[in-house]
DRENMIVO-184924 format. One record per residue: x, y, z of N, C-alpha, C, O, CB in turn. Coordinates in steps of 0.05 Angstrom, whole numbers. Last residue first. Glycine has a CB too. Layout:
N
[pt [X,Y,Z],[X,Y,Z],[X,Y,Z],[X,Y,Z],[X,Y,Z]]
...
//
This chain:
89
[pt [-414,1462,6332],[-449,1470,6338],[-461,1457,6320],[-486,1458,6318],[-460,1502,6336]]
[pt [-356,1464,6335],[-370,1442,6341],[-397,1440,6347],[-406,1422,6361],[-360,1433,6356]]
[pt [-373,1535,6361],[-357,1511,6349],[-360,1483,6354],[-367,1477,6377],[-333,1514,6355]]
[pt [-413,1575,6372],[-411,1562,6346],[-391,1531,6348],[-397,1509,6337],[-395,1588,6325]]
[pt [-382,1604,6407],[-403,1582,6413],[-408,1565,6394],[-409,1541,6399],[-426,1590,6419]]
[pt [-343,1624,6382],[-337,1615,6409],[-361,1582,6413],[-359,1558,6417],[-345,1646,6434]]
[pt [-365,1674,6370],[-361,1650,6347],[-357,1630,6369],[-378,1617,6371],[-333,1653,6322]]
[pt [-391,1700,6412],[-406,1688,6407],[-396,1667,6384],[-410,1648,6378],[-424,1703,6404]]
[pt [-340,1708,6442],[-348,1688,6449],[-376,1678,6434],[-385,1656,6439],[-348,1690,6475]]
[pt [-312,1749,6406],[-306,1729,6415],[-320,1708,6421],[-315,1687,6408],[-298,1734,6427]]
[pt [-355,1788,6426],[-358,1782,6395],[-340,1758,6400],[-354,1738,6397],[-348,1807,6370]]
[pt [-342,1790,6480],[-368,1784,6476],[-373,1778,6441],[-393,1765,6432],[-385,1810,6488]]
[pt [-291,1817,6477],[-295,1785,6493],[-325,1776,6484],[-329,1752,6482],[-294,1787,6535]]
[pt [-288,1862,6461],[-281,1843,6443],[-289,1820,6455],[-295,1801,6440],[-253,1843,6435]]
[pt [-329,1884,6504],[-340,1884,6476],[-322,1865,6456],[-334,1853,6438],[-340,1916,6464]]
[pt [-286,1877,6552],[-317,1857,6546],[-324,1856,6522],[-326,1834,6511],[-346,1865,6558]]
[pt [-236,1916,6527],[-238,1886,6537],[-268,1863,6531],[-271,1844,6516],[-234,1890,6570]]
[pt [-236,1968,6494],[-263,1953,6515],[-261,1922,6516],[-279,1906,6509],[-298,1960,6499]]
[pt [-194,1974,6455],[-194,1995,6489],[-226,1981,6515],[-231,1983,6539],[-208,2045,6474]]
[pt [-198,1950,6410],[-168,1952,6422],[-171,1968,6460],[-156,1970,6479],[-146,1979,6395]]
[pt [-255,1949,6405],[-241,1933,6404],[-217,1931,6414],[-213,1912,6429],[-242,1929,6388]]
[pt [-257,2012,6399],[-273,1998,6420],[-263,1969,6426],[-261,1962,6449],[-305,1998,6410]]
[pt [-227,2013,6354],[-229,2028,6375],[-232,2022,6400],[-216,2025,6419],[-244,2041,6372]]
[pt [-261,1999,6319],[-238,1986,6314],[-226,1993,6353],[-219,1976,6370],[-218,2003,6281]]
[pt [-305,2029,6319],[-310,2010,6326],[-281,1991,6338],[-279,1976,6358],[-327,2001,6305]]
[pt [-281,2078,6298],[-287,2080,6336],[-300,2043,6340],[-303,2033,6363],[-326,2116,6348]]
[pt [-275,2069,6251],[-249,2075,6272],[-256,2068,6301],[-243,2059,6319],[-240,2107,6272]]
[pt [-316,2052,6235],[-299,2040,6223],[-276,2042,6244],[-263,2023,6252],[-294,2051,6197]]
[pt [-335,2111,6229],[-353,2096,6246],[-328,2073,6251],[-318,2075,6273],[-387,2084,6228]]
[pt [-308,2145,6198],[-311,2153,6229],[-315,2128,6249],[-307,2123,6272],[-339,2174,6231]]
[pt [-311,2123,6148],[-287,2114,6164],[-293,2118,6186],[-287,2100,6202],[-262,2125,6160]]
[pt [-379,2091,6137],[-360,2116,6145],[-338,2108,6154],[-338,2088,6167],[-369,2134,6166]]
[pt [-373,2040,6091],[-392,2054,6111],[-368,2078,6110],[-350,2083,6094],[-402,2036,6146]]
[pt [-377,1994,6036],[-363,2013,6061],[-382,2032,6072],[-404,2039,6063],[-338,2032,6050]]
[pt [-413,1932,6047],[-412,1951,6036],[-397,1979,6045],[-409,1988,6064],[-432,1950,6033]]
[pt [-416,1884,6084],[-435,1886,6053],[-418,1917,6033],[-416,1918,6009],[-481,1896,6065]]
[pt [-383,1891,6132],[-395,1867,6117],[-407,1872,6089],[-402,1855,6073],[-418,1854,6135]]
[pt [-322,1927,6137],[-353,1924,6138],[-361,1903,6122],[-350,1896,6101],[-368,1949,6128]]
[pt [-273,1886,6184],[-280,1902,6154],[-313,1903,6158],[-326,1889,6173],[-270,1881,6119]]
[pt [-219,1867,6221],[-247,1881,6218],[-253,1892,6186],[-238,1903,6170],[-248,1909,6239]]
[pt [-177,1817,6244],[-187,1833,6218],[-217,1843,6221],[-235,1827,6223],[-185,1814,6190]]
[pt [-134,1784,6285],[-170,1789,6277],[-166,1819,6259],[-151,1838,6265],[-198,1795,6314]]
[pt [-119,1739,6336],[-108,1763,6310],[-137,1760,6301],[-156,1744,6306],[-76,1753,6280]]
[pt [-125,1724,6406],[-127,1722,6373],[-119,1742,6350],[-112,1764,6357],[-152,1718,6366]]
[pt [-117,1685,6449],[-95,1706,6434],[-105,1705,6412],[-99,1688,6396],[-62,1699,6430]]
[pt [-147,1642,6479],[-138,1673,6490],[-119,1699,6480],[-110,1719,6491],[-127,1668,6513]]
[pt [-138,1595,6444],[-169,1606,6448],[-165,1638,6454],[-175,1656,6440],[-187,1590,6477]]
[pt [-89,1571,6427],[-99,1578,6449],[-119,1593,6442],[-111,1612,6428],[-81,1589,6464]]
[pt [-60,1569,6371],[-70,1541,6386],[-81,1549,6408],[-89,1528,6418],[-47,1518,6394]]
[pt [-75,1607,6335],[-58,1579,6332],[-69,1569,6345],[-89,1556,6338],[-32,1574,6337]]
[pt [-132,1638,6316],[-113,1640,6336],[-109,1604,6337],[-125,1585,6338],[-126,1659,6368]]
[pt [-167,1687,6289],[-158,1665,6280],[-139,1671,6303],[-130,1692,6311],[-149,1661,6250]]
[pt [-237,1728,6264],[-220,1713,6289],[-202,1695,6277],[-210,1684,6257],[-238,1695,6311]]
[pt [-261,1774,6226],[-254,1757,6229],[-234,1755,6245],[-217,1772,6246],[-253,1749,6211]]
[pt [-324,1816,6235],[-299,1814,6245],[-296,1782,6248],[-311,1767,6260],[-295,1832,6271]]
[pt [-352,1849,6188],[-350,1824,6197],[-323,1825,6207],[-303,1832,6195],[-357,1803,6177]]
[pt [-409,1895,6205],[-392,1887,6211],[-383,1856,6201],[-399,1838,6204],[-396,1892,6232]]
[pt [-467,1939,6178],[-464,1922,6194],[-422,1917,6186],[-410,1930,6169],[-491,1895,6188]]
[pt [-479,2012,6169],[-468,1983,6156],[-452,1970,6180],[-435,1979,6195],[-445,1986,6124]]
[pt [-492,2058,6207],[-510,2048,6175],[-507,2022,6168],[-526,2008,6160],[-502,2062,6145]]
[pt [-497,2064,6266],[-482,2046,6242],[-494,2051,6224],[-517,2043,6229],[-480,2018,6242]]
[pt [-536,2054,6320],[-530,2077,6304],[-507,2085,6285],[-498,2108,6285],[-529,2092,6320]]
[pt [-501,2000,6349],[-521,2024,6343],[-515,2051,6329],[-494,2064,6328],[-530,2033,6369]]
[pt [-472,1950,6297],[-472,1964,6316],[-490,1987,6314],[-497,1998,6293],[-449,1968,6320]]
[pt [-480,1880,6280],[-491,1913,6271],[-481,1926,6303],[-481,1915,6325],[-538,1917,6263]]
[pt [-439,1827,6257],[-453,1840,6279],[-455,1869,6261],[-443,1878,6241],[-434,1841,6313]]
[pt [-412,1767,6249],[-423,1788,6232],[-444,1807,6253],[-464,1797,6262],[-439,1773,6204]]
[pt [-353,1735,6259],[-377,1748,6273],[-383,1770,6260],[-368,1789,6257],[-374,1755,6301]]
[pt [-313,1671,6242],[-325,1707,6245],[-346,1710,6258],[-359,1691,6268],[-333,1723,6218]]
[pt [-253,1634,6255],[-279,1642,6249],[-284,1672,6240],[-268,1690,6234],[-293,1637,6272]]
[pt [-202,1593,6270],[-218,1604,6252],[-246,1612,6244],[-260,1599,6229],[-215,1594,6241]]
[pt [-151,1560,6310],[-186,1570,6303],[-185,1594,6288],[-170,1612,6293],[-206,1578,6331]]
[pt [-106,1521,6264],[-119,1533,6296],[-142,1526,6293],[-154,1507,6283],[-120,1568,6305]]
[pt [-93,1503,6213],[-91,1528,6219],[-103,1539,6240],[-110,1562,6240],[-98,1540,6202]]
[pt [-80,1449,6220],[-71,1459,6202],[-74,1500,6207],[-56,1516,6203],[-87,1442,6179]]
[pt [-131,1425,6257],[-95,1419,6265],[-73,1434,6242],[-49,1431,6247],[-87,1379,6263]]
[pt [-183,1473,6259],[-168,1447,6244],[-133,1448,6257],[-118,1467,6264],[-168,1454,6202]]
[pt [-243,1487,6275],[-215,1483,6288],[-206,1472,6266],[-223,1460,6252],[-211,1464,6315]]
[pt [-291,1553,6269],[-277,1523,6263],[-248,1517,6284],[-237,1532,6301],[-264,1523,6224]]
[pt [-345,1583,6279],[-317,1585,6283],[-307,1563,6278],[-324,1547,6285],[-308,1592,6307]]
[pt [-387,1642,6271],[-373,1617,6265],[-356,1613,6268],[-339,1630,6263],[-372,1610,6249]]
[pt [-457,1679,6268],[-426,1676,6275],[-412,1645,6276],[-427,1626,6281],[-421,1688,6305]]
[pt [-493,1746,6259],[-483,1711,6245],[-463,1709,6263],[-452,1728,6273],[-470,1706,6208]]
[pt [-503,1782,6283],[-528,1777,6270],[-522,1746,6253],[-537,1730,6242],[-535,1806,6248]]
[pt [-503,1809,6348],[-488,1799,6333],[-505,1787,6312],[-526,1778,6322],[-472,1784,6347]]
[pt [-504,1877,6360],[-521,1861,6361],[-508,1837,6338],[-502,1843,6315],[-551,1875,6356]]
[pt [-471,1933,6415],[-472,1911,6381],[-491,1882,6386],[-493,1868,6407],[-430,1894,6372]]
[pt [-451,1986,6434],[-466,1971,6439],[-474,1956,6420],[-489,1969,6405],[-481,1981,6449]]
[pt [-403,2016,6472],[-412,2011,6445],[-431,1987,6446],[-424,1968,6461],[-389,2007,6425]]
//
């Protein structure tokens, strides 16, 4: 699956970890993405919430992205790391 990330952000606070998102389009999508990141205290475990960014799209689409996330290691590692960069930016 192949995604172009189009925003992204991430915070720290001693109160709730890290905290961010990544607003990305994927190919051949109608409606872009925001997948939000949050993880206590280690960088390498996060919980995360997908939703479409502006507006609902197809469930089809919705699934195989979700999809791609639970089954393509790099593709989550690569939305990962672009809030990643963000921090303290």
């Amino acid at each position: 699956m192949k995604a172009k990330v189009m925003d992204a952000q991430m915070a720290h606070s001693e109160r709730e970890g890290y905290l961010g998102y990544v607003r990305f389009e994927v190919e051949g999508h109608k409606q872009p993405y925001e997948l939000t990141l949050q993880s206590e205290e280690r960088m390498d475990d996060w919980n995360y919430s997908l939703n479409f960014l502006n507006e609902s799209g197809s469930e089809q689409d919705i699934e195989a992205v979700e999809q791609a996330i639970e089954q393509d290691d790099d593709f989550f590692d690569d939305l990962v790391e672009a809030a990643i960069s963000k921090l303290n930016a």
